[in-house]
N, C-alpha and C positions, 0 to 999 in steps of 0.2 A: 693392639692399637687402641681399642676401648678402654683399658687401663690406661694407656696414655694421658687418652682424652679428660681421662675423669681426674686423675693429678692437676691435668691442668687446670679444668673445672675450680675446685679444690683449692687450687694457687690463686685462681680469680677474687675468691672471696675474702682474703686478706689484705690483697691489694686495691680493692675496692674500698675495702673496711679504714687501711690508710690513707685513700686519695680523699674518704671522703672528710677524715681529719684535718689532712692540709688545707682541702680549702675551707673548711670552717675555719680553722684558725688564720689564714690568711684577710681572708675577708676581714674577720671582725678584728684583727686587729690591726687594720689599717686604720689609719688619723681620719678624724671627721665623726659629726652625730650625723645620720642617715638620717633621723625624725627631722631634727634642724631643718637640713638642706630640702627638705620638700615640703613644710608647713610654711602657711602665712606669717609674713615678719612679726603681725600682730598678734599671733596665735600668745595666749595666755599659756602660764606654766602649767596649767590642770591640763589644759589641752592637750600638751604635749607628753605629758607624764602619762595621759591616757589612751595614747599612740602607743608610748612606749609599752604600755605592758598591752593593750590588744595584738600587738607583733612579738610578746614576751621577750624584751629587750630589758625588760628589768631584772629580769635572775641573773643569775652567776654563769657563764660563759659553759663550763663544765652540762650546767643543767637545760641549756640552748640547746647545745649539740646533741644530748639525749631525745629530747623532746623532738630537733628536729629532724635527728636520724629516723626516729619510728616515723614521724609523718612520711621520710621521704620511701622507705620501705612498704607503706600502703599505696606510695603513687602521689601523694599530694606532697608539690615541693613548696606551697605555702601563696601568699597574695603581695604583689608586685607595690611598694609604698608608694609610688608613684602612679600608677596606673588603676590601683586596686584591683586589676585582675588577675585571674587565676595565671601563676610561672607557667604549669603545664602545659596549660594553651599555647603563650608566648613562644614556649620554647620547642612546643610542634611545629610551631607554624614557620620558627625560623629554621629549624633543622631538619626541616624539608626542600629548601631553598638551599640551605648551603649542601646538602646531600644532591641534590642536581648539580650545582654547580660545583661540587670534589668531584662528584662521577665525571662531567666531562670534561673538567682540563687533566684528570686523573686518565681516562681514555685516550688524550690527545698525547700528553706526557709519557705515559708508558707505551702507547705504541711508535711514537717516531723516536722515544729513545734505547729502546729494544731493538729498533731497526739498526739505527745508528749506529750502535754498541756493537752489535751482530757482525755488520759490514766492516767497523773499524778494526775489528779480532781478527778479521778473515783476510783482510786487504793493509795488514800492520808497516807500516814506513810509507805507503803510498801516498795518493793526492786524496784520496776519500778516509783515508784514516786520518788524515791533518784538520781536513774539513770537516767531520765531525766531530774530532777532539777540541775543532775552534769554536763548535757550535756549543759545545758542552760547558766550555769557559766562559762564552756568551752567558751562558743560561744558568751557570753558578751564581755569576758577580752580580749580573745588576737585578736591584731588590723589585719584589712586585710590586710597591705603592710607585715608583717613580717608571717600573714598563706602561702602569695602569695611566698613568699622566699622561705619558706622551702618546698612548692608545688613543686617546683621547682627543689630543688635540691634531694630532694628526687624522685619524677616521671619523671622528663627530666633530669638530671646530672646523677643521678645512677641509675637508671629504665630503661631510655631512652624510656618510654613507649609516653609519650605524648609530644608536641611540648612544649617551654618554651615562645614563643615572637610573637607578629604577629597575625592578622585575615585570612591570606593566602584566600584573598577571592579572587583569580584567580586559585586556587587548585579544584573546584569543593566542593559539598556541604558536604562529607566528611569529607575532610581537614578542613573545614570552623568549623568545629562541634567538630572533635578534638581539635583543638585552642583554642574553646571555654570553653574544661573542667575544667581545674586549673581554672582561673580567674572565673568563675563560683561559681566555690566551694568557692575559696577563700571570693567571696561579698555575700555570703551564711551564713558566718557563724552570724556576728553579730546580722541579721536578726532572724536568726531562735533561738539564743537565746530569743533575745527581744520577739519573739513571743510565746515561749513554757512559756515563764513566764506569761505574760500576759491571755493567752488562759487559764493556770489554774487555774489565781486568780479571772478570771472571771465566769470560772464554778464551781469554789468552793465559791463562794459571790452566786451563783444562785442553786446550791445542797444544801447550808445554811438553804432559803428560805421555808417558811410555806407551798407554795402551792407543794413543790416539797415532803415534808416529808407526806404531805396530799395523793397523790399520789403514792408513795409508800405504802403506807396505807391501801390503797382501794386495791392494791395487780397487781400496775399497772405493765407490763413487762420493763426489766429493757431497753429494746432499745426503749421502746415507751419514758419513763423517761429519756433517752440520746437524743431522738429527742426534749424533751420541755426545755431542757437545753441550747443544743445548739442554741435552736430559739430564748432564751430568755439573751441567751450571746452573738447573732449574734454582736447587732449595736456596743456594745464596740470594739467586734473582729475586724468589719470592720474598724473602725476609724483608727487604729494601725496597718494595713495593708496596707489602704492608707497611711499614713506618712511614712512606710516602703518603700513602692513602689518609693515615690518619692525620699527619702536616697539612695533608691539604683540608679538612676539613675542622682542626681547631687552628689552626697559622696563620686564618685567612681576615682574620681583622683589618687588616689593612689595606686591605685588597677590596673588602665590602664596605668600607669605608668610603675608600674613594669612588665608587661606582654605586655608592646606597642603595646595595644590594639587601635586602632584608633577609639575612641570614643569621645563623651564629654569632661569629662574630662582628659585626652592624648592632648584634643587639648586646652584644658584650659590653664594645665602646659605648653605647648608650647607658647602658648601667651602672658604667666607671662612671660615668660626668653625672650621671645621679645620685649615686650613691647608693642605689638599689642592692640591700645587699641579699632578698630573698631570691631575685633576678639573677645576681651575680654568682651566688652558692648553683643554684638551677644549672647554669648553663654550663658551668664550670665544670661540675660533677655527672654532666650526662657527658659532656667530650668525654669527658677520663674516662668515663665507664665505655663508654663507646670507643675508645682507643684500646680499654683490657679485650674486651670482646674481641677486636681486629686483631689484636697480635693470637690467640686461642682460636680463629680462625686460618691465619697463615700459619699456627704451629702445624696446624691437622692437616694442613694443605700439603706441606711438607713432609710430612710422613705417609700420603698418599702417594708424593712422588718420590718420594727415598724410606722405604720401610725401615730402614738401618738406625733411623732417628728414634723410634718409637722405643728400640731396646733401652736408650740411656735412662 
């Protein structure tokens, strides 16, 4: 298994080494001067020209990326043109917010739709396997910037029950948690679609199965037969809950958007209308890194619950 692990290890560091190419090159070669857009209109050419090389925006594209790979391998992803503060900071302080808030609609998500999944495999053509597969199409189709809308205007415009905007995380940890609800819900739903689908096409491919009719057979109880189901649908389950996990916590622009949630992405879209683009490399490059990590942890997961994987 520790041979596994260390392959994969191993495999991290190339695909880190890549993502962290594209988004250098994505970035910089988007249309727009980044100095332009955030200097005084009045700002003189010397002025600007000595923006540019204090952010080393004056070398060759090639010798940017060298420059600013080693910075970001000491830890330092550079100083915000806008802000002049340090990324690092920035992008703690939002990727701790969006990390609370992937955990709980990622919590709320994978458990009602593990449920769902569970029940619709076990209960297949009935009234609770319709009602689930209805809820699952629900929670595919509609997008979370417009659940997050109507969140909204229903539970904070006419309810007035819950806040509409904000982390209020100088409220105490109350407030902090009411905040949290709508946007919650709202990066909940797609999720737990994807996952009530998944979950019962996976336990109805392993209810299918000889050894599970075999079992039944022999006149096993039906929760011992929901336990060899489950064990034997784990590793697909996990695969699709890691990618879930990581969805929810780089996909969520839009969602923090409209709830100015100060997370990830809140400060993504900030960085896009700025142009920021030490900001925009920052945050870019910790998701991805932070998405290789997540799948190198469902891989290991995996092969804790199916040893069988570790051989390939």
């Amino acid at each position: 298994m520790w041979q596994y692990v260390g392959r994969r290890l191993l495999l991290a560091i190339p695909t880190l080494l890549g993502a962290s190419i594209i988004v250098f090159a994505m970035v910089h070669l988007a249309p727009g001067d980044p100095i332009a857009a955030v200097m005084p209109a009045d700002a003189s050419g010397a002025d600007i020209e000595a923006t540019k090389k204090a952010y080393g925006f004056d070398k060759p594209l090639p010798v940017q990326y060298v420059v600013w790979l080693g910075k970001v391998v000491q830890g330092d992803l550079g100083r915000s043109i806008a802000t002049r503060r340090a990324v690092i900071l920035d992008v703690r302080d939002a990727l701790i917010n969006s990390l609370v808030l992937a955990v709980s609609s990622s919590v709320l998500a994978f458990g009602v739709g593990i449920a769902l999944g569970l029940l619709a495999a076990f209960r297949q053509g009935k009234a609770l396997d319709k009602l689930a597969s209805g809820i699952a199409v629900i929670g595919v189709s509609v997008p979370h910037y417009w659940a997050g809308i109507i969140l909204i205007i229903v539970f904070s415009v006419q309810l007035n029950w819950l806040p509409a905007m904000g982390a209020a995380s100088d409220g105490g940890v109350i407030e902090y948690l009411r905040h949290m609800v709508l946007p919650t819900v709202a990066l909940a739903l797609i999720p737990l679609g994807v996952i009530t689908r998944v979950v019962r096409s996976a336990a109805l491919d392993i209810l299918a199965q000889e050894f599970v009719l075999a079992l039944r057979a022999k006149g096993l109880f039906d929760r011992r037969v929901f336990l060899h189901v489950v064990k034997n649908a784990a590793p697909q389950i996990f695969t699709v809950l890691g990618l879930q996990f990581g969805f929810q916590l780089g996909g969520s622009v839009l969602v923090e958007a409209v709830f100015s949630w100060p997370g990830t992405g809140y400060l993504l879209n900030l960085a896009i209308f700025q142009r920021d683009i030490p900001v925009l490399q920052g945050v870019i490059l910790v998701l991805a890194a932070f998405f290789v990590l997540l799948n190198l942890l469902v891989d290991v997961l995996q092969t804790l619950v199916d040893p069988r994987i570790a051989r390939h």
